[in-house]
C-alpha positions in Angstrom: 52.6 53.9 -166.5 54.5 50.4 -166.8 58.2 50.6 -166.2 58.8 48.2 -168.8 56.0 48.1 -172.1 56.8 45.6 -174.5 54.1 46.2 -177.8 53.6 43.6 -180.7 57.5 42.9 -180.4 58.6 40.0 -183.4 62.0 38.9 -183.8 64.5 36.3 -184.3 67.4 34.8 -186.1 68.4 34.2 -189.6 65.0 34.5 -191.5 62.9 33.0 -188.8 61.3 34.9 -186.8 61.4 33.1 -183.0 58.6 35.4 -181.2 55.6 37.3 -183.1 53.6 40.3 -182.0 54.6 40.0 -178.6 53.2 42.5 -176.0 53.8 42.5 -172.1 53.9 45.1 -169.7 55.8 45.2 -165.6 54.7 47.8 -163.6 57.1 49.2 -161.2 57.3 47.2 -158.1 55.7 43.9 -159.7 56.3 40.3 -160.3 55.7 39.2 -163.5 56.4 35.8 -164.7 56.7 34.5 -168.4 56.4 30.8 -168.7 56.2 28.1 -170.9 58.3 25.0 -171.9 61.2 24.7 -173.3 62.5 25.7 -177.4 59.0 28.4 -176.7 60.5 32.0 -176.9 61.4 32.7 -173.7 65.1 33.3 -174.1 64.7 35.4 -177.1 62.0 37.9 -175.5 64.7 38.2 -172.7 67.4 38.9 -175.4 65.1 41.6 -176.9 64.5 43.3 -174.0 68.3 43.4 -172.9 69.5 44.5 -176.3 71.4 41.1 -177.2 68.7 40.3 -180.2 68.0 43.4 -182.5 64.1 43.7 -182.7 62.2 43.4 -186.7 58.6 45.0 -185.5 57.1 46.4 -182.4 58.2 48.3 -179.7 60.0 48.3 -176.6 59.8 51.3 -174.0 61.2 51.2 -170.2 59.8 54.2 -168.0 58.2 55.9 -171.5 60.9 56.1 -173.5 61.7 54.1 -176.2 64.6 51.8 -176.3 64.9 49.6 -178.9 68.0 51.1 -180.4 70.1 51.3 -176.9 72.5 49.2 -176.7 72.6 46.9 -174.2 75.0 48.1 -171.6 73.3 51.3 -171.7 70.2 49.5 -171.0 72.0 48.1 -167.9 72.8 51.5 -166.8 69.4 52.2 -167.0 68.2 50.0 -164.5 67.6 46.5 -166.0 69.7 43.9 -165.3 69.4 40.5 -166.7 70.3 37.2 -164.8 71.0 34.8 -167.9 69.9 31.5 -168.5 73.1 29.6 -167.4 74.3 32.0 -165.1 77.8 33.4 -167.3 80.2 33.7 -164.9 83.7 34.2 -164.6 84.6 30.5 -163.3 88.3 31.6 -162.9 88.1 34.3 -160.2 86.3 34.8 -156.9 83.1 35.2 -155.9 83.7 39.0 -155.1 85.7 39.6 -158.1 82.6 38.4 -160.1 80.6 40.7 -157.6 82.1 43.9 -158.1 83.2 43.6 -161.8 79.2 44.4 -162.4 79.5 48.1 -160.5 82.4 49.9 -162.7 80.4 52.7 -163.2 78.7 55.6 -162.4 76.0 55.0 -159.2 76.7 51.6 -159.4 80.3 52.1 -158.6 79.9 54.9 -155.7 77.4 52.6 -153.9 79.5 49.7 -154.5 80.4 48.4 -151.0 77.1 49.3 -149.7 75.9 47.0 -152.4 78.1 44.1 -151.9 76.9 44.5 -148.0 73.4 44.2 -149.6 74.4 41.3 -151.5 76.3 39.0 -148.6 73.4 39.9 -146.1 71.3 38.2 -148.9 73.5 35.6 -149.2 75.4 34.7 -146.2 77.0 32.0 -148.2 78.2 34.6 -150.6 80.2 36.3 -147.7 81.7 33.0 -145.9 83.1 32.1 -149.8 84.1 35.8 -151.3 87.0 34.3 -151.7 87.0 31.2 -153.2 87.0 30.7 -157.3 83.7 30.6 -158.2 84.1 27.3 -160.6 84.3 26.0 -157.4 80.9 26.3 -155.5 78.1 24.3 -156.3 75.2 25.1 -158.7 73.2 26.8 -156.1 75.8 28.7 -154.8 76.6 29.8 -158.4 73.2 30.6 -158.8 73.5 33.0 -156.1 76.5 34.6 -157.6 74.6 35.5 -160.5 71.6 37.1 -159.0 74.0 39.1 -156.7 76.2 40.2 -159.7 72.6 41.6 -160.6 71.7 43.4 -158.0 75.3 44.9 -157.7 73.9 47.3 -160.8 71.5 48.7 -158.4 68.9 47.9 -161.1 65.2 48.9 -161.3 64.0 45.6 -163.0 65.6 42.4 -162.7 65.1 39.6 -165.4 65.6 36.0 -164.3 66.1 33.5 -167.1 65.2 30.2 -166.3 66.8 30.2 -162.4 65.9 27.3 -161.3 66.8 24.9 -164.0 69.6 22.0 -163.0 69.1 23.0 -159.1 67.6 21.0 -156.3 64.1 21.4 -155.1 65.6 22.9 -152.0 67.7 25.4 -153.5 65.0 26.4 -155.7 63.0 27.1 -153.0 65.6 29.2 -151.4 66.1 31.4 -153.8 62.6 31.8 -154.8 62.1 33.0 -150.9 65.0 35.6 -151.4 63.3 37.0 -154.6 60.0 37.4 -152.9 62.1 39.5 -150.2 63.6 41.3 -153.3 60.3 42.3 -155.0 59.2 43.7 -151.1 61.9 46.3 -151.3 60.1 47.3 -154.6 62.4 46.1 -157.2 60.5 44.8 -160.0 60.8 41.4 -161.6 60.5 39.7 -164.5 60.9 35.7 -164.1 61.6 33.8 -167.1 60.7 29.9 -166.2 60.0 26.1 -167.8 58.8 25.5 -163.7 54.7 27.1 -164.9 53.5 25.8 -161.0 56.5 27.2 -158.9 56.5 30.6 -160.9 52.9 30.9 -160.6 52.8 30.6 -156.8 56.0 33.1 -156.6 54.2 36.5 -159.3 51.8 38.6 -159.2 50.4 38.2 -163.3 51.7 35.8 -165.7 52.0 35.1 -169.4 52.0 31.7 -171.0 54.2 31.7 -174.0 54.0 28.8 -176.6 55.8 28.5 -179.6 56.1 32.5 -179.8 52.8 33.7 -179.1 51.3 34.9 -175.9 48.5 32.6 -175.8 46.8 33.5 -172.5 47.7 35.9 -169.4 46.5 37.2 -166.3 46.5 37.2 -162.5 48.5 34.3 -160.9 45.4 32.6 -159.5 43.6 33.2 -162.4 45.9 31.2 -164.4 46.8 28.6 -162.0 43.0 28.1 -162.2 43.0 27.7 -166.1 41.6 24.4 -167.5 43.9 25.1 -170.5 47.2 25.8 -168.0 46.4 23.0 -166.2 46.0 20.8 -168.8 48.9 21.9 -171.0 51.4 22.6 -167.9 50.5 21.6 -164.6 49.8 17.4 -165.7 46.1 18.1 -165.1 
């Protein structure tokens, strides 16, 4: 059974609807990755899954139960945690303050310092600036933040929305190498990404999304051997 089944899923905003019959599954412990350029969908199947976009058709289920109606904090509490396109931090306060808001409850909170040890061994960075204002640090470093603030849910699945966009090749690659050392641990992963090649290279199955339709998936190599991805996405 998939940890996260998402079955002929259409919805939107105002009358139009964004995605259409949209179906995807993550089984526990994978890396899936959702690509495709940019104004396709991506976003709003993200906001579906997290609970920020009410659903019009389908279904959405995470370990066999159905949870198109939670809302989206319980969803959180459930074990998915989403690391949003733009990262939404709290430029104000520190790096640790923007670290330990995320576990105010329940497990989350009781393993809360184990997590934040989890989190700086990740990202030494993190731990040399826990205490400078996070407005601050550069978009890597920010980047970093984000994913931590994650992780300091103690989630099940965690959703990447577009995480490498406005960041240097280097930092890309970075934390690209930290999330393969996250999906080791068994944490599944969802990445949401414009980069098709880089994505590819970094999952274990894809989908190609364009202009709200699933229009192929499969195996990374299998796609990354596509005339049609090639063509459409890799310059080819």
């Amino acid at each position: 059974m998939s940890d996260l089944k998402v079955h002929s899923l259409t919805t939107g905003y105002g009358k139009v609807n964004v995605i259409r019959n949209i179906s995807l599954e993550i089984a526990k412990g994978r890396c899936v990755a959702l690509v495709g350029s940019n104004g396709a969908g991506k976003s709003t199947i993200v906001r579906a899954i997290n609970g920020l976009l009410r659903t019009r058709a389908g279904s959405i289920e995470w370990g066999g139960q159905p949870i198109r109606t939670m809302r989206p904090s319980a969803r959180t509490r459930a074990g998915i945690a989403t690391v949003p396109e733009g990262r939404l931090l709290f430029p104000g306060c520190t790096v640790m303050e923007n670290l330990i808001v995320a576990a105010t409850w329940g497990d989350a909170r009781t393993a809360r310092e184990e997590s934040l040890d989890y989190v700086y061994k990740l990202f030494p960075r993190l731990c040399e600036r826990s205490h400078q204002i996070v407005g601050t640090l550069s978009g890597g470093e920010q980047q970093m933040v984000a994913i931590g603030r994650a992780l300091m849910t103690k989630p099940q699945l965690l959703i990447l929305d577009e995480p490498s966009i406005g960041l240097a090749p280097k930092v890309v690659a970075e934390i690209f190498e930290i999330l393969g050392e996250l999906t080791a641990t068994g944490l599944s992963l969802l990445l949401v990404e414009q980069n098709v090649q880089l994505s590819l290279r970094s999952v274990d199955y894809g989908y190609v999304l364009r202009q709200g339709e699933i229009v192929v998936s499969g195996s990374s190599a299998e796609l990354l051997d596509s005339p049609e991805v090639r063509k459409a996405y890799l310059g080819e």
